[in-house]
N, C-alpha and C positions, 0 to 999 in steps of 0.2 A: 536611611535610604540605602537601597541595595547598590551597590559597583555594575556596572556592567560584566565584569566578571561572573558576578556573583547569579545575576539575570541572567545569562547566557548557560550557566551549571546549571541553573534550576530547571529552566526551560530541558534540557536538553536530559536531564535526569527522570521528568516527569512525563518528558511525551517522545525522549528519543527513541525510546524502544519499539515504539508503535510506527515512527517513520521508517525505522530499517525493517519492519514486517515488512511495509508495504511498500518498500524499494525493494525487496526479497521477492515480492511476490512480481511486481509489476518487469524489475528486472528478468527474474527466473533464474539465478542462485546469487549465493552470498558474495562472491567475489566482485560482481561488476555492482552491485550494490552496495559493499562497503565500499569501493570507488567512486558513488554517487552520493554516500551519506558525509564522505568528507566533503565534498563540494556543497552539501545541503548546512553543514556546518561552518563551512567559509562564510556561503551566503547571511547565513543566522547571522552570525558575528560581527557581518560588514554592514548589515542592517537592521540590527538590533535596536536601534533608536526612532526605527520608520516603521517601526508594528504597530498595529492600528491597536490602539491601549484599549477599546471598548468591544474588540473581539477576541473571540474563543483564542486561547493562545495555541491551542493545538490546532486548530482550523489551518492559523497561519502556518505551523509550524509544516505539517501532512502539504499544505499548498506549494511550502516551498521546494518540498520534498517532488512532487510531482513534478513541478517545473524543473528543478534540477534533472530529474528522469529523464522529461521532455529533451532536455538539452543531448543529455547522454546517448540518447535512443537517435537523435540527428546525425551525433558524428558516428555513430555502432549501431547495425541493429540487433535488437536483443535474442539473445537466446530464448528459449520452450520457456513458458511464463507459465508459472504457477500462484493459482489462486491459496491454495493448502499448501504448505507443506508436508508432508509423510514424514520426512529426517527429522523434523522439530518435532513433529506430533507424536514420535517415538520415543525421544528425547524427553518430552514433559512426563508422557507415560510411564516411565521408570521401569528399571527390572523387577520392580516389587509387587508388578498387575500381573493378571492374566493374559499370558503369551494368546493366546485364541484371539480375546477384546486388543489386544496389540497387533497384532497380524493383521484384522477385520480392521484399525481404524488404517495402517496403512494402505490395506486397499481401497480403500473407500477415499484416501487423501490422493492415491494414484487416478483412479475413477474419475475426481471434481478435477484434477489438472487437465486432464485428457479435453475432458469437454470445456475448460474454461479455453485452453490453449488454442481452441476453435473457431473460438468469437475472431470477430476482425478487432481490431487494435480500438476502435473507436469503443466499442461496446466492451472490450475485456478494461479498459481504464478505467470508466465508469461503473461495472461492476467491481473493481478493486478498491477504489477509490471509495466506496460507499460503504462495503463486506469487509474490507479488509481495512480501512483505512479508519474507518467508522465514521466519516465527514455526513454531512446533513445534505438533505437533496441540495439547499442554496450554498453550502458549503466547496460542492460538489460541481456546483453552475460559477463558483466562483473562482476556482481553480482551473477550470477545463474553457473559463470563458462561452462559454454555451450561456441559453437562457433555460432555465428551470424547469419549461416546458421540453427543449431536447433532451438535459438530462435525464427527465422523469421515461419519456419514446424509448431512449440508447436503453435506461434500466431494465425495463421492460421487454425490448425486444433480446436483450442479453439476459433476459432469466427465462424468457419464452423459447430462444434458442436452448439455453440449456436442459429445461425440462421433456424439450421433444430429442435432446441427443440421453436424455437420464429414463425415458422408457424403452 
């Protein structure tokens, strides 16, 4: 039987990287987001034993991650929120691509921030949360406390907003 230790590396080895996306993204740079992903990682730790054992462990994990935000974004509010990042998307891109397809996904990563960072806070969470976070609509009603029906509206009216600021 694994240690909580052992539960706690695993977790965090298999679905951390994907919270600090979406604390990267929902915050809007790294800094105040590695300041959120320690507190998402206190949290883990101190409730490690009250995860619900018959859910996605990443579901809870990205949930805790939000609510951590949540708390963050109370006492600060955040900086220019980016859905993409451009610096990462350069980054994965390597010097070994084509400079022209590197230059075009930057701008294309500047483009989606501009009009993500538009939405109001209700609708940019929810599109984060889903796009970036990869949570399931109920996933998504279950972290944000909404019912399934507002998340599916917020989605909706946040990819509708975007596609009228994307012509």
């Amino acid at each position: 039987m694994a240690t909580d230790r052992e539960t706690f590396l695993d977790l965090v080895d298999r679905h951390g990287a994907g919270a600090m996306g979406l604390l990267r993204r929902l915050c809007g740079n790294g800094h105040d987001a590695e300041d959120v992903f320690q507190d998402v990682a206190v949290r883990v730790w101190k409730h490690l034993g009250e995860r619900p054992r018959l859910r996605d462990d990443r579901a809870w994990l990205m949930t805790v991650a939000y609510r951590a935000y949540l708390d963050h974004q109370a006492r600060r509010p955040p900086a220019n929120v980016s859905l993409f990042d451009g610096e990462e998307a350069l980054a994965r891109a390597g010097s070994d691509r084509d400079p022209v397809a590197i230059a075009e996904r930057a701008e294309l990563a500047q483009l989606i921030n501009e009009a993500v960072a538009g939405l109001s806070p209700l609708l940019r969470e929810v599109v984060a949360l889903h796009y970036t976070g990869g949570l399931s609509l109920r996933q998504v009603a279950a972290a944000t406390g909404a019912s399934i029906g507002t998340v599916k509206s917020r989605l909706n009216a946040g990819l509708e907003q975007l596609r009228r600021r994307w012509q």
